[in-house]
N, C-alpha and C positions, 0 to 999 in steps of 0.2 A: 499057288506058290509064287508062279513070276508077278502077281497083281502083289502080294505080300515085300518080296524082294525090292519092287519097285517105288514101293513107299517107303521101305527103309531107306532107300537111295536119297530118297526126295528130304527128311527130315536130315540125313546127317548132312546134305548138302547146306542147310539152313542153318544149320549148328557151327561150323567150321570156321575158326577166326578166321580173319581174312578174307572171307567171300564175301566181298561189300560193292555196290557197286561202281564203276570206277567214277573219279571226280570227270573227266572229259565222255562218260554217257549221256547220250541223248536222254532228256526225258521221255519215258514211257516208250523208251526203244525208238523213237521218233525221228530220223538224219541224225547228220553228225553233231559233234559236240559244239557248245558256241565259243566265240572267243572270248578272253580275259576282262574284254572292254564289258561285254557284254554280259558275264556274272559280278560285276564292280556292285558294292550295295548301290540301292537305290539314294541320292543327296534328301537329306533329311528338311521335312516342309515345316518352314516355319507354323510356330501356333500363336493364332491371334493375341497380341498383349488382351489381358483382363483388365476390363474398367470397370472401379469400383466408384459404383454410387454412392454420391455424399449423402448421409445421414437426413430423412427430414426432420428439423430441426421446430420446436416452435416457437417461433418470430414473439409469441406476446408474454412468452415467461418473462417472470419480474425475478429482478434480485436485489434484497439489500447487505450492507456491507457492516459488519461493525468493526471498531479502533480501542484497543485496549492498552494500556501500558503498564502501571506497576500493582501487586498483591500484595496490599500489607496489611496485618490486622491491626495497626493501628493507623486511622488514615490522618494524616495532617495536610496534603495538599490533594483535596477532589477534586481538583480540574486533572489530576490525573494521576490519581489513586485511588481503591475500591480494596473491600474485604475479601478473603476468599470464598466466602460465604455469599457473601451479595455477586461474585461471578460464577459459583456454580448454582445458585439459583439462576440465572438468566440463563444457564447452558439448559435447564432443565424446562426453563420457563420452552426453549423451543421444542424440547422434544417434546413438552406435554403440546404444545399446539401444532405438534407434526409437522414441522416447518424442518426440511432437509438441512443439513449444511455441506457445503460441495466448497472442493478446491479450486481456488484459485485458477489454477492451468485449465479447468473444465470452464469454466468462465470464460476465458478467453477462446478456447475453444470451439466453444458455444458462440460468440461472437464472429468467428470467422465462418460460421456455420458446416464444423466438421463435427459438433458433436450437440447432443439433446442433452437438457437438465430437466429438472421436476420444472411445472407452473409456476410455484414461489420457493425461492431459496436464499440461506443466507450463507455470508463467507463471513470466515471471525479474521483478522490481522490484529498484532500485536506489536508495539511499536520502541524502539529504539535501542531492546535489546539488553532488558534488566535480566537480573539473576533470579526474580523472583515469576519470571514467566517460565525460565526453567523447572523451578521446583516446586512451585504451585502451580499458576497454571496448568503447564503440559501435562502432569500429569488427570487433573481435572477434565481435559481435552480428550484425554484417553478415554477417562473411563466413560465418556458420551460416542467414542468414536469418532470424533469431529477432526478431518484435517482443518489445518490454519497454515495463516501465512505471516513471516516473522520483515517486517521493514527493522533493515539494522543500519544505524549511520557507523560509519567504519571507528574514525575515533573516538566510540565510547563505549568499543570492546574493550577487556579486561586487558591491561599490559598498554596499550595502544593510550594518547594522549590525555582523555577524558576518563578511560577507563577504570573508575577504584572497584572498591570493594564488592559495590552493587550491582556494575556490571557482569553481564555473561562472558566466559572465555572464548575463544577460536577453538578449542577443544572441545566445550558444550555444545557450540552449536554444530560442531563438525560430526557429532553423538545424532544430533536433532535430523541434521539431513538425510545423515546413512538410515533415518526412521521415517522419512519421506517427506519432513515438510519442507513447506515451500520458504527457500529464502532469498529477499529480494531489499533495493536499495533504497535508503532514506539520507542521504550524503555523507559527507566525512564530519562536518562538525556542526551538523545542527544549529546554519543559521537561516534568517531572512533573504535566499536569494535572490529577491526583487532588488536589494541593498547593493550601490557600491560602497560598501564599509565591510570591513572584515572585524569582527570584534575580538577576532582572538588575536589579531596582532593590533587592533586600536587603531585601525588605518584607513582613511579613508582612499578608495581604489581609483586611479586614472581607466579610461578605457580599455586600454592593453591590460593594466593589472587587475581589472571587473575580470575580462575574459579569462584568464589564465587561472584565476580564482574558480571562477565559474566550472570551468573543464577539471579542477581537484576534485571539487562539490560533487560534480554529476557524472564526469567519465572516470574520475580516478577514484570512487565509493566503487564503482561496478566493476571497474578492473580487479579492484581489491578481492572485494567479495569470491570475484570468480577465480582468479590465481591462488586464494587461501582455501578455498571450499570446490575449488572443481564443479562449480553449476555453474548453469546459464543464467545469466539475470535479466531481465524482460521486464523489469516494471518498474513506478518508481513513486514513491510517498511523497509530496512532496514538505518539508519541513511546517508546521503552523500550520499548514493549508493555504500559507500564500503563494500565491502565482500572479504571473502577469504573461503576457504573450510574448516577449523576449524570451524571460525561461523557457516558456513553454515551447517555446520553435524551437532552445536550445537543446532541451529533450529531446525532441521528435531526431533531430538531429546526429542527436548521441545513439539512437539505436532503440530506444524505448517503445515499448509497444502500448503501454498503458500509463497514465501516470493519476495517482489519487489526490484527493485535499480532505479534509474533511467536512466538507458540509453536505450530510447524509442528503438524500433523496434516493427516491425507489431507481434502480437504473433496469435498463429495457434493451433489446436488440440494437437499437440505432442509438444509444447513448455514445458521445463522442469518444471515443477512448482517452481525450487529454485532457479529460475533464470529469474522472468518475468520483463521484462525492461519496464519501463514509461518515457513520454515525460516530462521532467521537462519544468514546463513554464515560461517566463524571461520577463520582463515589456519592455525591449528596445527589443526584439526579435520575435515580431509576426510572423514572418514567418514559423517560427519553428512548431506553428500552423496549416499554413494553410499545410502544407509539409508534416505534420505525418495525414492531411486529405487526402490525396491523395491516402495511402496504397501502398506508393511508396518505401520508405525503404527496408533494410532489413528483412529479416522475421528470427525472433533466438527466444531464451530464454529469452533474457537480457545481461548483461555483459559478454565480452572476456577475458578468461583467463587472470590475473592480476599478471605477477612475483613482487614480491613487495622489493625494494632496501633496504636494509640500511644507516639512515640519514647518520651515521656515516660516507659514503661514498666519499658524495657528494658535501662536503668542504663548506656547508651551509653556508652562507652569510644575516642575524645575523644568529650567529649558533645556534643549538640548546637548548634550555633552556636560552638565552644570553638575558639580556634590553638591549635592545634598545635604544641613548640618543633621537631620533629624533624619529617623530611620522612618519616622511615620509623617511626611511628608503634604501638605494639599495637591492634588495634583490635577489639573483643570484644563481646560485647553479652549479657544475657538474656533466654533466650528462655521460663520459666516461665508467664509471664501469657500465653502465647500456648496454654497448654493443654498436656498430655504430646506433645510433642513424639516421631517417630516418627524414630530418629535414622538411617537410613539417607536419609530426605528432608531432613536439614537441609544448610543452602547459605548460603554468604556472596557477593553480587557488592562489587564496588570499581569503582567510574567508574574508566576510564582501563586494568582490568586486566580485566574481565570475572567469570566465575566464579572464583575464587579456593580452593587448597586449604585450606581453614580443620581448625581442631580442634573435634570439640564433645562435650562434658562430661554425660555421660546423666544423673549422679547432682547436678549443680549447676545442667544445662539450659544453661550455656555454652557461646559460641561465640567461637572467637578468631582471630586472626591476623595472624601479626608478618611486613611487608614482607618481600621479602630486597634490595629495591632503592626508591633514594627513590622518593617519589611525584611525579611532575611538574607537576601541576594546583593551583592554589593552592587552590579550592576539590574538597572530596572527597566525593562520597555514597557512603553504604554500605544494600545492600537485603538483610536478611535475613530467613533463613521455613524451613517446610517443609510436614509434613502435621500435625494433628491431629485422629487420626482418618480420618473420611472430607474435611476440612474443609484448605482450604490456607489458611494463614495468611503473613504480609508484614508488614513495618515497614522504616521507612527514616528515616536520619536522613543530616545534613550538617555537616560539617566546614572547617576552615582551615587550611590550612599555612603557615606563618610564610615573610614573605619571607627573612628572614635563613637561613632554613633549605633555602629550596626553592636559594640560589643560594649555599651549602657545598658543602665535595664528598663525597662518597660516604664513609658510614661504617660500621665493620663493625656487621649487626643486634645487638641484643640477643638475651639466649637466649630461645629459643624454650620455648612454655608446658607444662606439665608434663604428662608422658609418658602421664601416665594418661587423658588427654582424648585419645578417638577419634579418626583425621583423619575428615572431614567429606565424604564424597562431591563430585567434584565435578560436576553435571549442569545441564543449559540447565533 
């Protein structure tokens, strides 16, 4: 009974609120309690930061770039129009040959080497910001999975100076971001920034009024971009694919981390970043497509060094600043002052026509070429060049066609120039 009694003792003492043992007891019954300093927590030990290892990245993936512009099923100008048919073939032409397509930002990425791409990959870019890359295209792009990147020159949004009918709104593309693609700058008005000439005010630029121009063109496109659409803008098209090292430092300057031309080649790890060249794509030229799939080109930056001529030179034929009475013009030029010309490189483009089959004359260094259809555009430039030497040489000049002329109708060419002048290759 007392062994029974004394366990009952023992359990209710265990049971009874309150019997806790007190905060100032020794542990383990052990001396007196310690002082307040002395139960204070213990200061908390830092934990080593984590360092995360950069990605290994591999150095010898290739990537090429292609340049797109407008979808129209009827094409009239293929220096920079194509059906919609002929660009989802090409979208499909890479999935059949497994050739990835990756964004933009992963590109760069990849360049700073914080991130890995496939071996061979391509990026699509789409350029100035038609209404028809909205509603054909994009959604073409979808249904391949393909992001892209959209080069927009600011005035020839919808509303904005340039912008009619055909352009995309600030609402379309504000639609296209919130869906992730990338969109980046190609300047405000699309022109020649190698030029002190401004053609949309007709004025030829002093120093101070180059620069001030200049900073519209390249900081004030990206400022745009970014206050209307809340992105970063990080790269930059540059109009024609002309550059020269002025611009280009002017870029670098403004903030740019990449800037394009177009003159495709395979780019690589160390490709320069202010100089990545794109496949421009041509509606009569599919091959050019399948050709830059291959990964068979050269592997560079982009464009080769550009000595660039003075019109003044070249005995322009209309010459420069001159109307024009006839819309289908001779247009010819010399090319002598540019050095012996190497005549399998010589080339004429024509705003409006692209490369052009021109003639060119070994023994007078002439280059010529008579329309066989008016020209549509009241103002005309012409960019001519080739190699000399190891050296590529360019000159360009700008012309008028008369109103009374551009809105005649159609008359038969004049004869074409004399038989003993070469045709002139015609090559991008």
């Amino acid at each position: 009974m007392l062994i029974r009694f004394a366990l009952l003792g023992a359990v209710l003492a265990l049971n009874i609120p309150g019997c806790k043992k007190s905060p100032n007891a020794a542990p383990n019954g052990q001396g007196a309690a310690p002082s307040p300093a002395a139960t204070a927590p213990a200061a908390p030990v830092a934990t080593p930061a984590m360092t995360l290892a950069k990605p290994t990245v591999d150095q010898n993936a290739q990537v090429i770039i292609y340049g797109y512009h407008r979808f129209e099923k009827t094409v009239r100008r293929p220096d920079t129009e194509m059906t919609p048919e002929m660009f989802e073939a090409q979208m499909k032409e890479l999935q059949d040959k497994k050739i990835p397509v990756i964004a933009m930002q992963d590109f760069f990425a990849w360049k700073r080497g914080e991130k890995n791409i496939p071996p061979r990959a391509a990026i699509i870019t789409l350029d100035d910001g038609w209404k028809s890359q909205y509603k054909v295209g994009w959604p073409i792009l979808k249904k391949y999975g393909y992001p892209f990147t959209l080069f927009i020159y600011t005035e020839g949004v919808k509303g904005m100076k340039f912008g009619g009918g055909a352009a995309m709104s600030w609402e379309q593309l504000g639609e296209m971001r919130d869906a992730g693609v990338d969109i980046e700058a190609h300047s405000a008005t699309h022109q020649d920034l190698r030029k002190a000439y401004d053609k949309v005010q007709k004025k030829k630029l002093n120093p101070e009024e180059y620069e001030q121009w200049l900073t519209a063109e390249i900081i004030g496109s990206k400022q745009l971009l970014e206050q209307k659409l809340g992105i970063r803008v990080n790269s930059f098209a540059v109009p024609f694919g002309y550059i020269n090292d002025p611009v280009r430092e002017f870029l670098k300057k403004a903030g740019y981390e990449a800037i394009f031309t177009v003159y495709g080649q395979r780019l690589t790890y160390t490709s320069p970043n202010d100089s990545l060249g794109r496949y421009l794509m041509e509606g009569n030229k599919p091959k050019v497509f399948s050709d830059a799939a291959t990964f068979s080109g050269s592997a560079s930056g982009g464009a080769a060094p550009v000595a660039e001529i003075s019109s003044e030179s070249i005995q322009a034929q209309p010459a420069s600043g001159e109307t024009a009475k006839t819309a289908m013009p001779l247009i010819q030029a010399n090319l002598s002052s540019m050095g012996p010309i190497d005549p399998g490189t010589a080339q004429m483009r024509v705003s409006g026509l692209g490369v052009v089959t021109a003639t060119f004359d070994e023994k007078t260094q002439t280059i010529s070429y008579q329309p066989t259809q008016k020209l549509r555009d009241k103002s005309c430039t012409v960019i001519i060049g080739g190699k000399s030497g190891e050296k590529k040489v360019e000159a360009s000049w700008t012309f008028s066609i008369a109103d009374a002329a551009l809105a005649a109708p159609p008359t038969r060419a004049p004869a074409a120039p004399s038989p003993a002048a070469s045709p002139a290759p015609a090559k991008k």
